[in-house]
Structure formats: C-alpha cells, structure tokens
Phi, psi and omega in degrees: 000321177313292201276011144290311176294357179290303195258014162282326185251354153320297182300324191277317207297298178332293169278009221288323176309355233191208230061183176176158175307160170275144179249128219300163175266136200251194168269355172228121188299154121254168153348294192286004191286345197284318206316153160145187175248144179214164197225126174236104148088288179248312212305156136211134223227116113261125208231141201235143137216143206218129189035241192265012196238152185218135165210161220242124198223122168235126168234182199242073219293021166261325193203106190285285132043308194266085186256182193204118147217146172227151189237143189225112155269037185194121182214111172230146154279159177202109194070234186262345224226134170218149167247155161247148167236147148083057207263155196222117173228186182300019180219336184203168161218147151243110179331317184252348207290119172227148190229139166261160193203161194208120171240164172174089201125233135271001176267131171245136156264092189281132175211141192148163136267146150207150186074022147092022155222163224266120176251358200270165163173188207232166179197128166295160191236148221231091215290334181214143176258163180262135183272126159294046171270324226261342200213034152267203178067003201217128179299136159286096187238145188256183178280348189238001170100324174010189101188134194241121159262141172221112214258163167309357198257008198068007158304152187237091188212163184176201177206117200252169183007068138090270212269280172350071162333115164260159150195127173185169193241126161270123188243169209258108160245059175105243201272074171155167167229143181214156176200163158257135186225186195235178196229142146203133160114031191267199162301321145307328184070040187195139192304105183278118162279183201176144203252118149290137164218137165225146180211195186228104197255127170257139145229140171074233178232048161199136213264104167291158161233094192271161183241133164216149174246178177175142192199162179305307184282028184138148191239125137236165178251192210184122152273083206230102168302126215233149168252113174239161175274000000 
C-alpha cells in the first residue's frame, strides 16, 4: 500500500501544476469537457485533466474519511465516450488497467472495475464553484473535529485525523485548489509532506468545502459545511 501511495502522490505532485476552468459537455467530447466538480448522492467528485492524464478524486460527504481517488495516464475520447489506462489508486497500479466513461449533458458516467472493486456510478456537473475569496478569515470545522483556516494570503493551517498539523499555500487551478504541504504531530511524529485538493459541492441547500490529503502514509478527507454570502 506505501509504495502505490508513494508513486499516487508522486504522479498527482507532478501533474498538481495544470487544470483549467470547466468546460461545458458538448455532443462531441474533449479532455477538458471531463474537468469539473460533480455530485452523486453522498458523493462529491473531482475530476482534472491535465494534458492526457486525468485524475477522479471522490469523498463521501457522511464519511469523510471514505475518500477514492484514481489517476488514469492515459484519457482518449470518441464522441459522447472517453477511456482511461493505466489507473493508479492508493493500494495498487496498473499499466493495462482501463475504466470506460460517458457523458451527456451534465451527467458523466463512469463504469468498470479495479483492485477488484466497482468504480461505476453516475455523477451530476456542479454548474458553479465557490471562489475561496468568499470564505477566508474564518475557521472551519467538520463533523469528525477537522478544522481549516484559510488566511487572505492563501496560507493555509488546521488540523486533520485528531493530531495532524496542516500548513502550506493553496493555489487556484480552474475549479479546485491545490498545494504540496507539510504534516506534523501525526503518528510518526515527523514532518510528512502531502497533496492537498479543495473544492467546493452544494446537496441539498449546503455548500461544502471539501478537502483531500494524500500521503505516503494514506489518504483522507474533510467536509467543512461554509456560509457564503
């Protein structure tokens, strides 16, 4: 498991530079037509691609905790229809490993299995993201004791799984934020680095801020329900 999360965050730490705003889904797909935040049910879904590579970052807004991400190096389209190759998740990667996908409209569909569980499901495009412009200066707390500040300067600090010190500058790629950050007080007791992703979900009539970490020792999330004006 170390060494898939070793080279998940090798690989994501790579591509972390690149994005781009979303672009609506047309009858003949591109790459960036994938890009955006989407939502199924519990679920909130991002999806990136930066030049031919994509990758599907989900948490679980009853259980933050119960995050999914997958990295695909390889994204070709044909129409309404696009495959991913060459899928990489926190436990395992494969070369030959391929997921089929579909959009049409605003629903995208993903179907297939790897690592011997079920990746499909159906997911709605989220028509507007919240510019964190709107939601610094103010501490944040989840359901699981989390809690994230977002200072004017994009600085960044909280606290994640109980112990886990975060702090690093957030940078703005299209629909989402991202940084490389540091860990400290975790179970090791030693400073870890680590890939932040935050984006932003509405269910119902509340607007989340969601958070994923990833690391050599693990991936988790963070829900921190936000007021905006």
């Amino acid at each position: 498991m170390k060494k898939a999360l070793a080279l998940l965050t090798s690989i994501i730490l790579t591509a972390c530079g690149g994005g781009g705003d979303d672009a609506p889904a047309t009858a003949t797909i591109t790459a960036s037509s994938l890009n955006g935040v989407y939502m199924s049910g519990d679920d909130a879904a991002l999806v990136s691609t930066i030049g031919n590579q994509t990758q599907f970052i989900t948490i679980n807004g009853s259980d933050p905790n119960n995050v999914d991400v997958l990295f695909a190096s390889s994204l070709t389209v044909s129409g309404n229809n696009f495959t991913l190759k060459g899928i990489v998740d926190t436990t395992a990667a494969s070369a030959t490993a391929t997921l089929s996908g579909s959009i049409s409209g605003n629903e995208l569909s993903l179907m297939g299995s790897f690592n011997n569980k079920s990746v499909a499901g159906t997911f709605t495009k989220q028509s507007t993201a919240i510019n964190l412009d709107g939601i610094k200066g103010t501490t944040y707390t989840d359901s699981l004791g989390n809690n994230l500040r977002i200072e004017n300067d994009l600085s960044l600090s909280g606290t994640i799984l109980d112990t886990c010190a975060i702090s690093g500058d957030i940078a703005s790629r299209g629909h989402y934020y991202a940084a490389s950050v540091n860990l400290t007080g975790c179970e090791a007791a030693t400073t870890e680095p680590a890939l932040i992703y935050m984006y932003t979900g509405k269910k119902g009539s509340t607007t989340n801020l969601y958070l994923f970490v990833v690391g050599e020792n693990g991936a988790a999330g963070g829900v921190f329900p936000i007021t905006t004006s």
